[in-house]
Structures are given as C-alpha cells and as structure tokens.
N, C-alpha and C positions, 0 to 999 in steps of 0.2 A: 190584557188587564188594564185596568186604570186605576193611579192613583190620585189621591186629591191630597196636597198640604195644606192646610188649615189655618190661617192666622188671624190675627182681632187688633181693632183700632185699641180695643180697653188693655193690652198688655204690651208694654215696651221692650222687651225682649222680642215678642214675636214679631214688634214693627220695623224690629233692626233687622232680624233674619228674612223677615219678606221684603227689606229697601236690599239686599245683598242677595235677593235672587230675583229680583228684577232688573239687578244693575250689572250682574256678572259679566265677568267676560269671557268666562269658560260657558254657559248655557242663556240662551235665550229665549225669555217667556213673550207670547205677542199675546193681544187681548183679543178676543173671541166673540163672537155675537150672542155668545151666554151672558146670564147672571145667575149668578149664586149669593142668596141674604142681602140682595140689592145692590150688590156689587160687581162690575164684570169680573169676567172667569177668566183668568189668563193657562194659557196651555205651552208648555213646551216645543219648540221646533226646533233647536239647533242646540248641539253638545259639543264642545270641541273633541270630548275624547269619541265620538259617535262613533268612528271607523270603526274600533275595537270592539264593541259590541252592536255593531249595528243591526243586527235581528233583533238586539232586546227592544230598541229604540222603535223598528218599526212596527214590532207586535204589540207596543204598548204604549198608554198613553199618561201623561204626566200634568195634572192641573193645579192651577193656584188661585184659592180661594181667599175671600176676606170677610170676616163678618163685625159686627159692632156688639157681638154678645161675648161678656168671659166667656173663656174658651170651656171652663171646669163647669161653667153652667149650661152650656152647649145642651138643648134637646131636639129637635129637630134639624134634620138635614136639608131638609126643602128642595126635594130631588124631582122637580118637577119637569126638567128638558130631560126631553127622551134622547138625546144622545151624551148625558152625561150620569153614567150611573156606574161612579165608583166603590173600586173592590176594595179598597183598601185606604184606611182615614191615617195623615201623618199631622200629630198636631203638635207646630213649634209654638212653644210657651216659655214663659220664665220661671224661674222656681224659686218660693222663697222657706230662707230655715231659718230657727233662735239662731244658730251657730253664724251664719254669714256666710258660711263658707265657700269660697269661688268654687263650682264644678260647674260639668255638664253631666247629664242625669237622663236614663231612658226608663219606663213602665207603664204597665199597665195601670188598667182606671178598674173602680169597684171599692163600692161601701160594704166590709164586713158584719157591720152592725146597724145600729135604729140611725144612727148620727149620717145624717145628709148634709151636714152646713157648709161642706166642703161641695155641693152639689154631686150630685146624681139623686137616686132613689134608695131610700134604707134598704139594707139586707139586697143589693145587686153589685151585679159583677157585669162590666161593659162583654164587648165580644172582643176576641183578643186572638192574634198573629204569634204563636210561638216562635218561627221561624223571622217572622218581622221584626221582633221585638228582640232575638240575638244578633239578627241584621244592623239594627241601628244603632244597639248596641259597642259592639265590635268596630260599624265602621265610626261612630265619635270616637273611641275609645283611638282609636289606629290615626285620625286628624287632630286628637288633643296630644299623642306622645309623638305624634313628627310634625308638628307645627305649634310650637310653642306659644300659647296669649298670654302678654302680663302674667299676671299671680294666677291664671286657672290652671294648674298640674293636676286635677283629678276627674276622675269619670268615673260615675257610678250607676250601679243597679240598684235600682229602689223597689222595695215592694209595691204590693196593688196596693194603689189605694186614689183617694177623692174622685170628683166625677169627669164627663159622665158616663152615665150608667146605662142610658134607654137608647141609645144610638143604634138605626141597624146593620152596621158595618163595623168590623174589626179593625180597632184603633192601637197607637199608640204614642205617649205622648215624648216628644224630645225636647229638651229644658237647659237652657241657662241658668244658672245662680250666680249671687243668691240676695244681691242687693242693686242699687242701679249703677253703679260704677260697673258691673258686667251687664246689666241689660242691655246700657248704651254702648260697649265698646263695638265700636265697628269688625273688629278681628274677630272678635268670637262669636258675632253675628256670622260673620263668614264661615266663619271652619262650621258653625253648625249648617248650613246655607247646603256646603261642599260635603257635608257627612250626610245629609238627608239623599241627596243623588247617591251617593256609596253604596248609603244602606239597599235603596231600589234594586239597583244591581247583584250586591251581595245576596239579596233575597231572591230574585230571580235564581239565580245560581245553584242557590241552595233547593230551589224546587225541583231543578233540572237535573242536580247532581243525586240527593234524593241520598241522599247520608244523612244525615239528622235525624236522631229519635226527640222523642216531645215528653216534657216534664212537667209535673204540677209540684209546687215548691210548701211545702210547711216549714216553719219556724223562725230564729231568726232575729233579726233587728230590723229596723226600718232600712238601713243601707244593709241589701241584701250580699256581704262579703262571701261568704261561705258560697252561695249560688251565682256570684258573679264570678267565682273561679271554678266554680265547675263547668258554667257556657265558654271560660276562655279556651279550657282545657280538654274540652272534650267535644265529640259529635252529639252535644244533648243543647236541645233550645228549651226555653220554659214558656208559657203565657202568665199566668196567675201565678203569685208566691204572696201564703200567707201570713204574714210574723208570727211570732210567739205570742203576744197578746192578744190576739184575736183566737187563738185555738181554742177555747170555751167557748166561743161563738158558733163553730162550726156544726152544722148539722149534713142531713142532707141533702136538703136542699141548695145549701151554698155548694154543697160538692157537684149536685147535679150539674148547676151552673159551669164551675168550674170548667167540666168535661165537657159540656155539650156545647160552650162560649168559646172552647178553642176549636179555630176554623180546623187544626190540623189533629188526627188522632195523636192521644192520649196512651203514649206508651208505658209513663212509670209514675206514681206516687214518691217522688223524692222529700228526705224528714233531714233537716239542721240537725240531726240526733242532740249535736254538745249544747245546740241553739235552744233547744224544748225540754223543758223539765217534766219530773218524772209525773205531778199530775196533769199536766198536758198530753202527755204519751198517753195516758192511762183513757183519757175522752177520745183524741186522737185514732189510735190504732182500732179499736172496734167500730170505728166507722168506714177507716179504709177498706178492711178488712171483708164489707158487707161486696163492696166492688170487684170485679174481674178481672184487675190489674195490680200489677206486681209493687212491691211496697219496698223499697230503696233507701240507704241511705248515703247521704251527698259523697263518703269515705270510700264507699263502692264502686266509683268510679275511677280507673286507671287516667292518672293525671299525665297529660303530654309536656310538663314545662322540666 
C-alpha cells in the first residue's frame, strides 16, 4: 500500500509537523525524482524502529507531499506519475475553535448540508477509512497521554465535517489546536509527526488482525464523546459520525454516501440515543430502517475500561 501525508505552505501547524518529519531522528524522508503540486515528493527509507515491523515497511510505501493550497480546499490530487498512486490520504492540519482550546483532534471530511464555505461540495461526504481514522485516532490519543506538550492534555474525535469533499482517495484529517501558540510549538509538532507513523502501523495491524467491526455514527455534538469511547473501548472503528443537528438533513442519499465512501464494510448503524431527540429519532430511524444493516445503540456495546 501507499500512503501520502499531505501538508500546505498556507497552514502553520502542518508546516511544523512536516519540519518534524523531515528533521527526525527516528525516520528518514529522502526526496524522489517526483513532484507532487510542484513540489518534490519526499518518500520514506529508514525507521529506527524498522526491525519490528519490517514486513510492514517493506510491503509498503510512505510519501510526503506538499502543496500551496488550504488543505480544507484541497480538490484535485494530480496523480499524474505512474508510480505514485496512493491508497490512502493522511492530512496534518491545524484546527481552529471559538473555545481556543489546546487539543489534538482526528475526522473525517464531509458537508451535510448546502454550506461549502468550509470547502468541499454541498451535500458530500469525502471517502473515509474506518479502520484509519481509529488508527490515528488511538495512536495521538496514546502520544498525547505518554508524552506530555505544554497545556495540550486532550484528544479528540470530532464529527465529519468541512472539506474536502471530491478527493478520490480515503482521507483523514490529523489536527493541532487551536491557536498559534500550539501551531508553532515544536513538541506537538512532533508527537503528531510520531503519531502519523503509529497510526500506519496500527492500521496495518488492524487489517491483518481483521477484528474490527465498522460503524456509522449518528448523533451527538461536535466533539464526538460518546463515540470516542466506544472506539476506545471496543473492536468497533467508525468512518462518518453525524451530529444531532444535521439529522433533519439526512436523506438517502447522504446515507448512500455514507456506506458506499467507507473503504471498509458497514457493519452497524450506531445512534448517540441520549445525544438525539426524540424528533430526530422520529426522521432518523425510518430511514435506517429502509437499509440491511442492523441499527445499534452506542450503550449496546460491552465497554472494556
């Protein structure tokens, strides 16, 4: 497989995390007789930890891209060299909230509604890695509580949401916040640098090991709580989770999406049940209900903590 990290001149978070995976001393990127968005392609050749998993290393490939477009505007991939056609899009960004608040942050992309100003396309949903997105998950989440930055003590799962949208490869995005005192810290540039390689790994693993069932998430708040402790807690990954204000939106066409934009089958329909009120349920369940797949709720889940 091959993957590609994604980074942009236009966002200072991802310029920290791409200076901190050219500069490591655990992994080394060399540059390639590609270009990608006019920029060389730099590819992986050396891990320190490589011994340990050296099959994964040799079956697969690791590249680093750069381009000069927001990342959230991102529409074409311009995959024009025939020996560069990755499976799988990692795009470090920075994330900004009202709140300020320091985290690091992993999700999917996808406009529920008409509103693109966040880029992608109204009413889309990018293609999305269930199994990637608990991957990158999990391993920030495992680099933020054993290697402490400054004031970032949190990690979160965020719903899908801004772009983009039209990309044809299964993305997701990994995020810094939420001001520039963490864009620019070198530390947390790193641990996300050192959690992007993690995630790789973890996700390989998870293919190999092939215990993961796959979830589509409704309900909720923007920081998706309730379905970030059921990926800690259980063999269930998700791609797409949709909040509670978007549930009037959904038809089925977004559901098609949904299911046919996750690279991995679609085992359950999981519902924030306390997350989604009762006229939400009420649009909600007659639409799951039209599909062939079993309808859950997040409390169904036998929790390992």
């Amino acid at each position: 497989m091959q993957f590609l990290i994604i980074t942009s001149t236009e966002d200072k978070a991802s310029m920290n995390i791409r200076e901190n995976l050219l500069h490591s001393s655990t992994f080394k990127f060399e540059k390639t007789e590609m270009e990608w968005h006019g920029n060389s392609l730099f590819k992986l050749n050396y891990h320190q930890g490589a011994h340990e998993d050296s099959s994964i290393f040799k079956e697969n490939e690791i590249y680093l891209g750069l381009t000069k477009e927001p990342l959230i505007f991102l529409k074409d991939l311009k995959l024009s060299e025939p020996k560069f056609n990755p499976d799988l899009l990692i795009f470090a960004s920075r994330h900004a909230s009202e709140s300020n608040r320091p985290a690091f942050l992993i999700h999917s992309t996808g406009n529920w509604s008409e509103d693109s100003s966040f880029g992608g396309n109204p009413r889309e949903l990018s293609r999305a890695s269930a199994l990637m997105i608990k991957a990158a998950f999990l391993s920030l989440e495992k680099m933020c509580l054993d290697r402490k930055v400054a004031n970032i003590n949190t990690c979160d799962l965020e719903v899908t949401h801004h772009g983009p949208t039209s990309l044809e490869k299964p993305l997701v995005f990994t995020e810094l916040g939420s001001t520039p005192l963490e864009w620019n810290d070198p530390n947390a540039g790193k641990l996300i640098a050192e959690a992007i390689f993690d995630s790789i790994l973890r996700y390989i693993h998870y293919i190999r090991d092939e215990q993961q069932e796959v979830g589509l998430g409704f309900g909720g708040r923007h920081y998706a709580t309730q379905f970030k402790r059921l990926i800690e807690n259980n063999d269930i990954a998700l791609s797409f989770i949709c909040p509670k204000y978007y549930i009037q939106k959904l038809d089925e066409n977004l559901l098609d999406q949904m299911i046919n934009n996750t690279l991995e089958v679609v085992d359950y329909f999981i519902i924030d049940w306390k997350g989604t009120n009762s006229e939400d349920k009420k649009h909600l369940l007659p639409i799951l209900e039209t599909y062939d797949i079993p309808i859950k709720k997040t409390k169904d889940f036998t929790s390992r903590s």
